[in-house]
Backbone bond lengths (Angstrom), bond angles and torsions (degrees), N, CA, C in turn:
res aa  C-N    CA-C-N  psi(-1)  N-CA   C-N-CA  omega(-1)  CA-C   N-CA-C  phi
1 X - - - 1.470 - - 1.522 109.19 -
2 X 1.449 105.09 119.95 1.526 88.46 168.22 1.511 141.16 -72.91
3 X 1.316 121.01 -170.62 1.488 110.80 171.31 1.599 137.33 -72.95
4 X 1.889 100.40 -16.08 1.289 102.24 -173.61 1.903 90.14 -91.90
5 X 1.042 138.28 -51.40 1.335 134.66 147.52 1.707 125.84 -9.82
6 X 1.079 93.62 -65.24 1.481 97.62 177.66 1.634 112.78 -58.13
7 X 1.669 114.62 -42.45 1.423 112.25 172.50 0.942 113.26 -58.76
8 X 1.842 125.30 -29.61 1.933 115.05 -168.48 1.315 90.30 -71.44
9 X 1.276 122.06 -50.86 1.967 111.81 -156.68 1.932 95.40 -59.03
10 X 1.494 103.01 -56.18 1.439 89.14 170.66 1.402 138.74 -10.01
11 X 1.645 87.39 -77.48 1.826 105.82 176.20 1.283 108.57 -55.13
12 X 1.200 139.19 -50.79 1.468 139.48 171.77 1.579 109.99 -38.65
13 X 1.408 117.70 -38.72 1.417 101.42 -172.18 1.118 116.57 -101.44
14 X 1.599 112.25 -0.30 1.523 119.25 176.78 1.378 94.19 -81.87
15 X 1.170 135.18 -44.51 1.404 142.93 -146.40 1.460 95.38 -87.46
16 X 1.092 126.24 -31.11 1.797 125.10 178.22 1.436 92.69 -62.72
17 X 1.399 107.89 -67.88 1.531 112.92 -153.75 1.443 104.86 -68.80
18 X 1.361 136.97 -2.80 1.291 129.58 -175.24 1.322 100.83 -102.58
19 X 1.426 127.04 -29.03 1.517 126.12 161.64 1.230 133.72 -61.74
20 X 1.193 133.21 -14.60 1.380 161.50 159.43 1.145 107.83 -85.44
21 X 1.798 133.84 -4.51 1.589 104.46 -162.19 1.398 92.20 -128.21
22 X 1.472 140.59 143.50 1.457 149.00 -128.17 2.001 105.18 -104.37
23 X 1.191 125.51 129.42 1.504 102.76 177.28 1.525 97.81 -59.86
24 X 1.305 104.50 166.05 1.481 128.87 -168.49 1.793 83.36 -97.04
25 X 1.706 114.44 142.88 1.313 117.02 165.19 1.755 114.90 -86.05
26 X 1.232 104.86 178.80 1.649 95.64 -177.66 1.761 106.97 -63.09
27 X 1.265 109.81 -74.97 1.465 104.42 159.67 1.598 122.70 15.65
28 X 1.623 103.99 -76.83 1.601 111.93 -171.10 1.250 106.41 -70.09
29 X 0.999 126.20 -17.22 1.505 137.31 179.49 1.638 130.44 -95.57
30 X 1.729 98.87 1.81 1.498 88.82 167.78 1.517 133.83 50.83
31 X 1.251 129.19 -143.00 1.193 114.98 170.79 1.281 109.76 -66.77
32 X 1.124 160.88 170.81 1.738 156.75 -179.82 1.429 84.91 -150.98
33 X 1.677 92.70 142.15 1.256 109.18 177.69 1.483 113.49 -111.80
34 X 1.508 109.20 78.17 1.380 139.99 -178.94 1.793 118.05 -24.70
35 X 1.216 111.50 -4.36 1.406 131.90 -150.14 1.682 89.09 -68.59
36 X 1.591 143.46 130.79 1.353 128.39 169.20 1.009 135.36 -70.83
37 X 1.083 152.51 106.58 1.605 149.31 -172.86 1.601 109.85 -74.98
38 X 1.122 116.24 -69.60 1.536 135.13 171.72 1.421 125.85 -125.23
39 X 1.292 106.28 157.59 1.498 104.58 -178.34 1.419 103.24 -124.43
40 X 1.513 133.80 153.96 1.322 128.40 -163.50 1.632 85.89 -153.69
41 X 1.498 115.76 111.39 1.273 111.45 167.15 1.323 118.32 51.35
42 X 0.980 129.73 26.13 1.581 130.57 -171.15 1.698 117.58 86.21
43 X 1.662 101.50 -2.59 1.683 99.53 174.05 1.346 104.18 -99.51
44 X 1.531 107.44 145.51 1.381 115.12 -167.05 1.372 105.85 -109.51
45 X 1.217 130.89 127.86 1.688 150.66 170.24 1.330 111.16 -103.19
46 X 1.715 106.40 101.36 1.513 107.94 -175.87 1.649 100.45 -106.71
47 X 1.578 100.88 -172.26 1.440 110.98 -152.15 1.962 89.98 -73.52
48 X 1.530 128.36 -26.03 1.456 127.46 -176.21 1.540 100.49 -68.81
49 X 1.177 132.44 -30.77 1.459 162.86 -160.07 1.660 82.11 -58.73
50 X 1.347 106.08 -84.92 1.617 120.65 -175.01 1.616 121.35 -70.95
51 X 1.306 117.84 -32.64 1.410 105.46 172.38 1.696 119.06 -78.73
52 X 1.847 107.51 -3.71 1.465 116.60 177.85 1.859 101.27 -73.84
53 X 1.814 103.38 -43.09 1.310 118.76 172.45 1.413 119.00 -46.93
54 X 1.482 112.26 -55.90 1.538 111.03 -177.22 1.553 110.13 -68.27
55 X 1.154 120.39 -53.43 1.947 110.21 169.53 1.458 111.14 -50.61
56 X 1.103 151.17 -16.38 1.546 143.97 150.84 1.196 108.65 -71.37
57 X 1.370 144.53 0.79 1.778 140.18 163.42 1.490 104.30 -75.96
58 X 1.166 103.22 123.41 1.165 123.84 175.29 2.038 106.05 -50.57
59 X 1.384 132.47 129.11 1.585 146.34 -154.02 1.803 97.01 -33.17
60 X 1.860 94.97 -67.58 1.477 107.62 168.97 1.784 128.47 -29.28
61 X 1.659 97.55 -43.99 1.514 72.60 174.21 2.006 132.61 -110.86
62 X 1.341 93.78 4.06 1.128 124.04 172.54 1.801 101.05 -35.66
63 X 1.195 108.65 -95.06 1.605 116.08 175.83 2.030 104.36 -22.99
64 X 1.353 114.63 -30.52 1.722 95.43 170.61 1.514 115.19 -93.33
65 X 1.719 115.82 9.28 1.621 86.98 150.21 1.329 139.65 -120.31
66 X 2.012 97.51 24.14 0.998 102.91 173.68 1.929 128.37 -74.16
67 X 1.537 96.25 1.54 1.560 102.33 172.39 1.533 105.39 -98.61
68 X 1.741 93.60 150.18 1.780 89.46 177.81 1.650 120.84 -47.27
69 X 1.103 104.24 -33.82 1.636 103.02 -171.43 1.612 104.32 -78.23
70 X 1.428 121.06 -36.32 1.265 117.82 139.64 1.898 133.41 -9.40
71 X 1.254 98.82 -88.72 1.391 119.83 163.20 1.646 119.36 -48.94
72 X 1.515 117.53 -48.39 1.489 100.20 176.85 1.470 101.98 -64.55
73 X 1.220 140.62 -46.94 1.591 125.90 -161.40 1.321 112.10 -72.91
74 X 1.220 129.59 -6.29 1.618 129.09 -177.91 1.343 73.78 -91.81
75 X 1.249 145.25 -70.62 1.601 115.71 -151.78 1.413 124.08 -78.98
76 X 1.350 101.28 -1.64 1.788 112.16 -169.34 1.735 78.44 -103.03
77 X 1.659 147.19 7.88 1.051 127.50 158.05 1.718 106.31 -114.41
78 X 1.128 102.76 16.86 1.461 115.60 178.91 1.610 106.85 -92.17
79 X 1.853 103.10 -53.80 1.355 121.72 168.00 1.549 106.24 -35.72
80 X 1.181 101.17 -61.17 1.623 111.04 -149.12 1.575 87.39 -56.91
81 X 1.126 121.01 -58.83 1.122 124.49 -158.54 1.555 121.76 -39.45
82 X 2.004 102.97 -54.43 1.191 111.35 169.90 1.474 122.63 -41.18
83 X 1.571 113.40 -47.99 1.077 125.27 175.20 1.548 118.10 -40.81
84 X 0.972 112.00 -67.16 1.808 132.46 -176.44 1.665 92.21 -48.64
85 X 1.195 113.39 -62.02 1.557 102.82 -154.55 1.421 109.05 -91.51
86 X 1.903 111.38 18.54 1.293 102.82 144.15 1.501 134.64 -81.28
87 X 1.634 94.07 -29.08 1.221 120.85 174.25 1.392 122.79 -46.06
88 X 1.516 102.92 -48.99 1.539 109.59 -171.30 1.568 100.82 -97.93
89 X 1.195 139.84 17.38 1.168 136.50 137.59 1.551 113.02 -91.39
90 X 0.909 137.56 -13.47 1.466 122.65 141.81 1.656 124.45 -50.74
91 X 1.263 86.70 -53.52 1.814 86.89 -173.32 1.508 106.97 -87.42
92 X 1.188 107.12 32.24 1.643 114.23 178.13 1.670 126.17 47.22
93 X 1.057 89.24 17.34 1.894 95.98 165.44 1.367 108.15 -43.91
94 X 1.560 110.20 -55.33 1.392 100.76 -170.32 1.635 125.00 -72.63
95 X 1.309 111.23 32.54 1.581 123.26 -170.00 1.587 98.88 -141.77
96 X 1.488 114.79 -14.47 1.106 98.36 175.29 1.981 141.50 -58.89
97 X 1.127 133.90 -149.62 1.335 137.73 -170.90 2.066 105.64 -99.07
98 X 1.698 69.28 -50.50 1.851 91.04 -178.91 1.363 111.12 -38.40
99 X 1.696 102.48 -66.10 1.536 141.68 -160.28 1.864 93.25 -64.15
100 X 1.578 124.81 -45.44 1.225 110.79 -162.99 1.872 96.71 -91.04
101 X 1.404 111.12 -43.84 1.695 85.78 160.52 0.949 157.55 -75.13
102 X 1.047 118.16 19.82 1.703 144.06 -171.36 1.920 94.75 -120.08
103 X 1.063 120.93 -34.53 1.573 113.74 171.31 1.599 107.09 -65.79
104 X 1.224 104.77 -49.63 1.757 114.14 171.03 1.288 122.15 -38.25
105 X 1.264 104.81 -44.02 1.000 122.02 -158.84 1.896 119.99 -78.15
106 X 1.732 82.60 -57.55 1.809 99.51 154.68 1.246 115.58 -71.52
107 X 1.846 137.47 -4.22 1.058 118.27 167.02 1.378 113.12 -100.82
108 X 1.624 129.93 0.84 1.376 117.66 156.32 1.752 103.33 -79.37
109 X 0.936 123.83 -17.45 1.339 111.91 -154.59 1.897 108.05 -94.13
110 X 1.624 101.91 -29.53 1.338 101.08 150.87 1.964 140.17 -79.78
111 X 1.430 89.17 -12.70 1.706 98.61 154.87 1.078 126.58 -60.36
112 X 1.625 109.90 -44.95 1.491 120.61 157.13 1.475 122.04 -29.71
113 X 1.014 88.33 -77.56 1.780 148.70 -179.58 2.192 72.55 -14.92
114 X 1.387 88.90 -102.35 1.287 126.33 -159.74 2.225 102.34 -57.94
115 X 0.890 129.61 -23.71 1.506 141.85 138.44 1.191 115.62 -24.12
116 X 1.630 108.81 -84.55 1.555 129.34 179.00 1.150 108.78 -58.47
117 X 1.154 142.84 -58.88 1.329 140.98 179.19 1.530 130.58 -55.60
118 X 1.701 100.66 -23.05 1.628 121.25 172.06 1.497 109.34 -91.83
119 X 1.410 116.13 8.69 1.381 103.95 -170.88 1.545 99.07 -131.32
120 X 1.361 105.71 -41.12 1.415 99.24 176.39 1.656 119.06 -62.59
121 X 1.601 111.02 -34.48 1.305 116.10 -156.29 1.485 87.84 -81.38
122 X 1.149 134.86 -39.86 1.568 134.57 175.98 1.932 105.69 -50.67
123 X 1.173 112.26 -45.76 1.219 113.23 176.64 1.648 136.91 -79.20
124 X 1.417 101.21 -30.55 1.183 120.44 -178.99 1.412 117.48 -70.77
125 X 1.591 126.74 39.13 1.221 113.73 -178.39 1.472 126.79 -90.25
126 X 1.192 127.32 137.57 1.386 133.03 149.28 1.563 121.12 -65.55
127 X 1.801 86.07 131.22 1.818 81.69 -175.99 1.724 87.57 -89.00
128 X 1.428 97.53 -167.09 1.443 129.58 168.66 1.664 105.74 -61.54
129 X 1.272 99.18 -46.98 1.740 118.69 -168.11 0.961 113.12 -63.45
130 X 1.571 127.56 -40.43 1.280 151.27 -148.75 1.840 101.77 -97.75
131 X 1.303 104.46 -34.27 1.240 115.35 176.71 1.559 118.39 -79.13
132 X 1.575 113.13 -43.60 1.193 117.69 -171.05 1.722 97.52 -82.21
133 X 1.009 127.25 -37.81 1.463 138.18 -178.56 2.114 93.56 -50.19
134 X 1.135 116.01 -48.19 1.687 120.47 -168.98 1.437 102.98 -64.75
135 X 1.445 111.88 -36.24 1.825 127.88 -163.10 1.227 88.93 -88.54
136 X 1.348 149.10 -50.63 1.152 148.67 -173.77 1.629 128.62 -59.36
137 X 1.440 86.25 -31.63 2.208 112.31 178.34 1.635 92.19 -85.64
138 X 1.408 111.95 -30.47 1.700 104.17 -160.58 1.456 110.48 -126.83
139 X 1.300 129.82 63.56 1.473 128.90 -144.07 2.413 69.50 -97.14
140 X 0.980 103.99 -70.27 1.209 105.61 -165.02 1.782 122.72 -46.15
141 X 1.480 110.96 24.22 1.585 151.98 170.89 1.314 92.66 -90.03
142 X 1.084 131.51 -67.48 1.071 131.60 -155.78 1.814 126.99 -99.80
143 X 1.072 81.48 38.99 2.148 85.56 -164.39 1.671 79.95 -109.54
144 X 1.312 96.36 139.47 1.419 123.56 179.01 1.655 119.98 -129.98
145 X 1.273 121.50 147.26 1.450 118.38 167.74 1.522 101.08 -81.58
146 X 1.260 103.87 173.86 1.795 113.11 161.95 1.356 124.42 -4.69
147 X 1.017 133.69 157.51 1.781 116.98 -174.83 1.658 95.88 -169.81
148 X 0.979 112.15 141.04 1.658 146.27 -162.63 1.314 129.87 -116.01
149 X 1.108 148.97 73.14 1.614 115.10 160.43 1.326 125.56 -119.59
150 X 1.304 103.51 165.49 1.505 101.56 -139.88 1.661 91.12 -158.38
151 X 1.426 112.39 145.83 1.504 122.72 160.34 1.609 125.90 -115.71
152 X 1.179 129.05 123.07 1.225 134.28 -155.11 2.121 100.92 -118.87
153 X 1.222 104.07 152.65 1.672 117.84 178.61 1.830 86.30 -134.94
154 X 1.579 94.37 131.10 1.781 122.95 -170.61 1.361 97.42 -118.08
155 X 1.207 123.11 100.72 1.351 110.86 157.62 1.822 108.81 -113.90
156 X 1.729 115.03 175.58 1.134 97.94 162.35 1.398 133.04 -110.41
157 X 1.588 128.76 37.50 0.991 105.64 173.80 1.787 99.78 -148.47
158 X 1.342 116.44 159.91 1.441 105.20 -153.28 1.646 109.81 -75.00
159 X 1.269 106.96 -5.85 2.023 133.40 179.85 1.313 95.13 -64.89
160 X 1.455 118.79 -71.75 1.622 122.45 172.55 1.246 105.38 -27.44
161 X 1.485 123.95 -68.42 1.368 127.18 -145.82 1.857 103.94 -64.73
162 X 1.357 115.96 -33.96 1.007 142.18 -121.33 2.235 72.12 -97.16
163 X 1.626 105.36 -57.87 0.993 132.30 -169.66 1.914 112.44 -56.98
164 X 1.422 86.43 -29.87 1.462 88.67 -173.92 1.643 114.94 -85.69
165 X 1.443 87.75 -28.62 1.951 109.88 -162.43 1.456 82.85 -73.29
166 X 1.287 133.99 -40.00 1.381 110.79 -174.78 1.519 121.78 -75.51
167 X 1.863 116.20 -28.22 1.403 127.49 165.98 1.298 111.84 -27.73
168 X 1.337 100.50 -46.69 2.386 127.22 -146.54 1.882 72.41 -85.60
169 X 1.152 121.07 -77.50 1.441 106.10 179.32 1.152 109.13 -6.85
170 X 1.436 113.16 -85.35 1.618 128.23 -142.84 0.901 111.75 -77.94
171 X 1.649 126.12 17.26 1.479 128.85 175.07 1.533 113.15 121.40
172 X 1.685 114.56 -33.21 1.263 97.56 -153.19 2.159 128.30 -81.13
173 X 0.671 118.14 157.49 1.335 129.54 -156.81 1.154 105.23 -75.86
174 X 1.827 117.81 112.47 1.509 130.39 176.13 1.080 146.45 -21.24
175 X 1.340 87.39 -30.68 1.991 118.13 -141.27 1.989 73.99 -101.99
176 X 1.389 106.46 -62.58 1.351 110.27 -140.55 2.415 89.44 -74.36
177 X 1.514 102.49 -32.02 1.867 86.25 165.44 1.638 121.31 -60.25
178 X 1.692 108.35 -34.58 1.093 108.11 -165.06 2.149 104.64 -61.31
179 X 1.281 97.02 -49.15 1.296 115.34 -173.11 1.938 106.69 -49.64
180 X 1.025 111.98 -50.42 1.314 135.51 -172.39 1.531 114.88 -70.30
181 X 1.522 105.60 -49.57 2.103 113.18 174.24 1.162 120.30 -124.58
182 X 1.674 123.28 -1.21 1.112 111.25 164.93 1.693 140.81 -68.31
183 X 1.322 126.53 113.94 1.070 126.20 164.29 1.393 131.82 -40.63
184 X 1.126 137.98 -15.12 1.575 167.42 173.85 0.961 113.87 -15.46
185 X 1.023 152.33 -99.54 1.706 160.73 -40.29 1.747 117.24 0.55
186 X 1.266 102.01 -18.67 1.662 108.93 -177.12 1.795 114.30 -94.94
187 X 1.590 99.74 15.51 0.991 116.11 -177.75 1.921 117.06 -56.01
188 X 1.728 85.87 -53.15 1.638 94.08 -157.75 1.373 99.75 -66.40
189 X 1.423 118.33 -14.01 1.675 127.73 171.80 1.304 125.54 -82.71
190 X 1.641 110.62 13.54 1.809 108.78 -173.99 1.226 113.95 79.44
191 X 1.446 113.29 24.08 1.616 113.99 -151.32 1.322 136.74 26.46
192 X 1.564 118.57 39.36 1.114 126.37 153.63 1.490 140.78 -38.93
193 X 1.208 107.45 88.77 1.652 97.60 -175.01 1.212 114.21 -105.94
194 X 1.158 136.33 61.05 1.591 163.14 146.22 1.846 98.01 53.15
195 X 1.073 98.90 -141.98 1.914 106.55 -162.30 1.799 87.24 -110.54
196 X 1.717 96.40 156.26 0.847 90.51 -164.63 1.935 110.98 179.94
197 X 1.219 120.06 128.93 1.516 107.91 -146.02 1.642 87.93 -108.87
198 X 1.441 95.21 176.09 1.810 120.41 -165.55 1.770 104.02 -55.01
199 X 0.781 121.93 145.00 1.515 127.02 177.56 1.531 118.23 88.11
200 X 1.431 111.52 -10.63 1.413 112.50 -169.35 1.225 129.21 -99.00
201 X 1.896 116.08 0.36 1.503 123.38 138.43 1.493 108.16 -103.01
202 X 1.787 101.46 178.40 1.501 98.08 178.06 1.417 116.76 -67.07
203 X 1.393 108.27 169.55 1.465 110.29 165.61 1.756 147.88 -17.25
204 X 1.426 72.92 -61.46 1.792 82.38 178.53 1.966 107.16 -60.40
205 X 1.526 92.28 -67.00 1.621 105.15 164.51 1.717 126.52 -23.95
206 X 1.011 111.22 -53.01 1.025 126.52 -168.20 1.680 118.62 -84.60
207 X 1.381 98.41 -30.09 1.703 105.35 174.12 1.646 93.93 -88.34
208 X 1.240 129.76 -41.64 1.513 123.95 -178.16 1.846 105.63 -57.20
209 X 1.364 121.43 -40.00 1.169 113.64 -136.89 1.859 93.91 -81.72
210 X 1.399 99.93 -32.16 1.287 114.19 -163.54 1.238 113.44 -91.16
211 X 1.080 127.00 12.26 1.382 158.39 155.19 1.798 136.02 -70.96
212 X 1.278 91.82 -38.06 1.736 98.73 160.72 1.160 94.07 -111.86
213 X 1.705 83.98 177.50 1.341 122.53 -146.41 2.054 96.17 -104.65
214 X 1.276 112.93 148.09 1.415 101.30 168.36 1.532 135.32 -48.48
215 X 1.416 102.55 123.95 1.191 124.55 -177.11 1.399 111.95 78.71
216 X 1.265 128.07 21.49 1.653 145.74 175.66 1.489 90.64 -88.74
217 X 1.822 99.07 137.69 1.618 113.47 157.03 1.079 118.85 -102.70
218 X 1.651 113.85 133.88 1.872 105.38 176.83 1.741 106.30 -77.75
219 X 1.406 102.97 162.70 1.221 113.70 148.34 1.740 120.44 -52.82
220 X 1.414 98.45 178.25 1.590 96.79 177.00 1.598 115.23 -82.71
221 X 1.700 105.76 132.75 1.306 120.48 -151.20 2.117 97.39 -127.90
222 X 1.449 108.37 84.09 1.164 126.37 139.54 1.615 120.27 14.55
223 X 1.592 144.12 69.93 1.596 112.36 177.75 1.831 78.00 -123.99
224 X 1.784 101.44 -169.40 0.874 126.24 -173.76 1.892 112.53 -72.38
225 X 0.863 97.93 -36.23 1.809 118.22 157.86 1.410 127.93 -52.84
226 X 1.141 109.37 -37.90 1.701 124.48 -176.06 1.641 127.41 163.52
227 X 1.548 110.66 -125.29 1.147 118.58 173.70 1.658 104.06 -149.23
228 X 1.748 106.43 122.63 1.129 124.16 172.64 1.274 138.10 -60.40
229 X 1.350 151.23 114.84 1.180 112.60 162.49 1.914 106.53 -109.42
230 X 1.391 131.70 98.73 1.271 133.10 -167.35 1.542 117.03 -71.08
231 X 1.443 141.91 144.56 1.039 165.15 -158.92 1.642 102.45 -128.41
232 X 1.174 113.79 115.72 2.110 96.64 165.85 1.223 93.46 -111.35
233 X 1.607 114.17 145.28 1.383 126.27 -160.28 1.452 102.58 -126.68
234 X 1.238 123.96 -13.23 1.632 143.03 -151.53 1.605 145.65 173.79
235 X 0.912 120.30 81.87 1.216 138.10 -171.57 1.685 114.92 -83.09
236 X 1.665 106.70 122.90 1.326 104.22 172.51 1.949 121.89 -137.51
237 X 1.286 146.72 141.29 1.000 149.39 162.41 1.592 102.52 -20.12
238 X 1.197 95.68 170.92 1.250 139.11 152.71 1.557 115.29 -84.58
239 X 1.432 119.42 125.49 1.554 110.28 -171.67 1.358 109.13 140.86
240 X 1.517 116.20 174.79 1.226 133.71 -167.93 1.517 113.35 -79.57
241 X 1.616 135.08 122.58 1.653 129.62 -161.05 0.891 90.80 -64.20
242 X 1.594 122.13 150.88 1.778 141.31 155.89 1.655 93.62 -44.31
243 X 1.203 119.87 161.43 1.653 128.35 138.00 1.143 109.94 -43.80
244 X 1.341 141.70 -63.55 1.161 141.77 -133.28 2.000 99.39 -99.13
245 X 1.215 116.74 -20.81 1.443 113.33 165.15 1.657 103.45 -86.54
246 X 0.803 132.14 -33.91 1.511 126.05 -172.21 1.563 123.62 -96.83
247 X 1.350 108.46 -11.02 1.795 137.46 172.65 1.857 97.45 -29.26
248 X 1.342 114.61 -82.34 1.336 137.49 -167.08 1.810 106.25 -67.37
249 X 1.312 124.55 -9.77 1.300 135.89 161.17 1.578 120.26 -69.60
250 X 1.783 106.50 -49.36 1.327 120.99 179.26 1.291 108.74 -65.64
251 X 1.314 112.72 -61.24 1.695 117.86 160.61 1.338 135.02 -11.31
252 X 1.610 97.35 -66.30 1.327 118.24 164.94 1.799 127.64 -38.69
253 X 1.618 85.87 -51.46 1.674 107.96 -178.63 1.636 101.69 -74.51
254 X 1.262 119.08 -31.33 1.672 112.72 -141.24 1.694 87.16 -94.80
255 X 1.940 128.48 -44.29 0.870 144.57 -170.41 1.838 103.34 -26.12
256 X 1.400 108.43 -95.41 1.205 115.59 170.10 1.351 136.68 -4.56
257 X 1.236 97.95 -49.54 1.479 120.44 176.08 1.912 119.41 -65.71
258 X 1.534 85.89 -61.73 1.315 109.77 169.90 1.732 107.88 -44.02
259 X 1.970 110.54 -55.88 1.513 89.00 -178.36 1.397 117.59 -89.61
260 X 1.106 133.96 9.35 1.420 147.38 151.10 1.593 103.32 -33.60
261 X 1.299 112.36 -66.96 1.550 132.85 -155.61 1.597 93.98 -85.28
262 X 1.201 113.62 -11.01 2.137 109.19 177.27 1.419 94.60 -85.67
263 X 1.581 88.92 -75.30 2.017 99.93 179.08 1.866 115.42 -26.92
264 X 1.192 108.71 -57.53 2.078 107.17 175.73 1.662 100.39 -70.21
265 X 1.141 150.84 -44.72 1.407 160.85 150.59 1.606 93.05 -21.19
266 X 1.386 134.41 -87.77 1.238 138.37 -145.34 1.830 105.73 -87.16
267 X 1.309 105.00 -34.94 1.356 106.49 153.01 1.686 140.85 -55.22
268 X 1.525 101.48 -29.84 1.560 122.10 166.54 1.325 114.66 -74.66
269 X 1.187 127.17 -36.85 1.832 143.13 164.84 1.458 101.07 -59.31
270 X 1.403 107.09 -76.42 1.792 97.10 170.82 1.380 129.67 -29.14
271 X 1.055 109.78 -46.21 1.490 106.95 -160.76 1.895 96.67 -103.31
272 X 0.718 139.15 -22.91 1.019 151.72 113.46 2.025 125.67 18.74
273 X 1.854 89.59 -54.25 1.628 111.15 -153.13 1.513 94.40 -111.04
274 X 1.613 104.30 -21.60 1.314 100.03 -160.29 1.969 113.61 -118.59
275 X 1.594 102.42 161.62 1.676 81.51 -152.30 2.122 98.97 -91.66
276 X 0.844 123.55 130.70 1.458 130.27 -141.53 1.819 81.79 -131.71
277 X 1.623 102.65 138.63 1.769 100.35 168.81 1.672 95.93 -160.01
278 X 1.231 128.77 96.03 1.457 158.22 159.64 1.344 104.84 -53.71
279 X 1.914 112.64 102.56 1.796 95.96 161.35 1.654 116.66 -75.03
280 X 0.590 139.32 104.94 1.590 139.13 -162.19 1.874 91.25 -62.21
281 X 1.027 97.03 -53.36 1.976 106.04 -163.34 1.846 109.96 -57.07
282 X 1.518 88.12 -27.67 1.587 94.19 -177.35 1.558 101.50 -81.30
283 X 1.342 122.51 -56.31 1.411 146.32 152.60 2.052 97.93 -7.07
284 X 0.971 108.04 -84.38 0.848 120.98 -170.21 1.834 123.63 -49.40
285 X 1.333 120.90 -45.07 1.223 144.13 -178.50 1.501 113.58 -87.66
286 X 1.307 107.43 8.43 1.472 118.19 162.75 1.278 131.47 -61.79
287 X 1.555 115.68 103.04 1.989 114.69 -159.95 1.645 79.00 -74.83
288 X 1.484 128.74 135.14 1.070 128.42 133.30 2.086 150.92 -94.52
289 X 1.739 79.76 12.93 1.144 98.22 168.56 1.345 126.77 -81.13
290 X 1.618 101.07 148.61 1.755 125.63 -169.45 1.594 112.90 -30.45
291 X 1.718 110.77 -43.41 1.630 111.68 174.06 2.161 111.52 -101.45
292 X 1.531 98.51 4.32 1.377 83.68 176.71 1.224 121.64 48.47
293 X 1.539 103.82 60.01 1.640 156.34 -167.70 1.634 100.96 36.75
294 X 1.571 120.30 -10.42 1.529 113.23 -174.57 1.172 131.07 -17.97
295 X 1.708 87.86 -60.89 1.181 97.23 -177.45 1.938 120.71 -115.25
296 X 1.408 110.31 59.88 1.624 93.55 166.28 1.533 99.93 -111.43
297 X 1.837 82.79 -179.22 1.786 96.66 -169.41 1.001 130.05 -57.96
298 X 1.339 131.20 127.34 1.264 101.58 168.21 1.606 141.19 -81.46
299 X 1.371 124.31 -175.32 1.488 116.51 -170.81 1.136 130.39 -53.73
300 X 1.071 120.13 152.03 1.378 97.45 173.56 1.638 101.12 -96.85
301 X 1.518 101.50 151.15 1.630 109.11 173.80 2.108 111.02 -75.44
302 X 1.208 95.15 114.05 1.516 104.54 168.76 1.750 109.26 -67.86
């Protein structure tokens, strides 16, 4: 696929998801940084406007608007947008039947929404106890070989690399080249590529990385991707995780579970409290087909 290709499908999916996704009120926005980006008919799109936009992109597409060509199509699907939903407030869409039951509709469903989520997350806590008690039943969860982390800058050509390694010489700060020329995706993170054991980059990578010493930079390191320049940030044994590195892991895993077991808990009380009457017979005799049996075949005569 090429590159001008790859931007249309891009723009298409920025432009879905930005049509579907709600302006932010002042409120949610705190200080707003009033600054103008675009103007649309007299509506103004400031710089809070678009960075409210990019935190509603789903993780995946985030990393494509950190390139300029990136960034113009989220706002040229921002544009569009304004446009359209001037349009259909002309032709009174926004007064229509559709338009007011379908708001109804998403506004019981975010009452919900925002209920459940304030009650479980209030309830759903993990103690300390509860955590160390899981690490304690499951120590053999946590045994690891060798372990690594490390931040890397990807460019593609060995001039770059060549260009940067001398920057890192002359003082300049890892985090802030990686952020600035890395090709990555681990870019917008300083090229952080977290912890991480033997076999789990390619070759070249992987014999370079594990090779210095903490907080040592390699030279430029050759993969099928480009040209490296590696950072080691962290070095760990072989062996069983502390509690205290693996604490916020168990959590992670145990969470879910935990509000699983609130949500059926607080749902059983509800229904429970409240007076509930199910026609089963009507329930049951429900055509749920596309014509609502109108239209199927009929029999055939034997």
């Amino acid at each position: 696929m090429n590159t001008v290709r790859t931007f249309r499908v891009i723009a298409s999916m920025l432009l879905a998801f930005s049509l579907f996704a709600c302006k932010p009120t002042t409120s949610e926005q705190g200080k707003a940084d009033s600054t103008p980006l675009a103007e649309v008919n007299g509506t103004v799109i400031t710089t809070q406007d678009f960075k409210n936009e990019v935190d509603k992109l789903p993780p995946y597409l985030k990393p494509m608007v950190q390139s300029v060509e990136g960034k113009k199509e989220l706002l040229d699907s921002m544009v569009v947008r304004e446009i359209i939903l001037e349009q259909a407030k002309k032709d009174g869409v926004d007064k229509s039947k559709e338009v007011a039951d379908r708001l109804e509709d998403l506004r019981k469903r975010l009452i919900v929404e925002t209920y459940l989520k304030k009650k479980v997350e209030q309830e759903a806590q993990l103690s300390d106890a509860e955590l160390k008690k899981f690490y304690d039943e499951n120590k053999e969860k946590f045994k690891t070989g060798e372990q690594v982390k490390a931040s890397h800058i990807l460019v593609k050509t060995e001039k770059e690399a060549q260009d940067l390694l001398a920057q890192l010489k002359g003082g300049a700060v890892f985090e802030d080249l990686a952020k600035k020329y890395s090709t990555d995706s681990s870019a917008s993170k300083g090229g952080d590529l977290g912890w991480f054991s033997r076999g789990a980059m390619v070759p070249e990578f992987d014999k370079a990385v594990f090779s210095l010493k903490e907080g040592e930079t390699s030279g430029i390191v050759k993969t099928q991707f480009g040209y490296h320049i590696i950072k080691l940030t962290g070095k760990r044994p072989a062996g069983i995780r502390a509690f205290d590195e693996v604490k916020e892991q168990i959590k992670t895993n145990l969470l879910p579970g935990k509000q699983q077991e609130i949500f059926q808990k607080m749902k059983d009380e509800l229904k429970k409290n409240a007076k509930v009457s199910v026609k089963e017979d009507v329930l049951n005799s429900l055509d749920l087909t596309a014509d609502g049996g109108q239209g199927a075949a009929p029999a055939l005569k034997k």
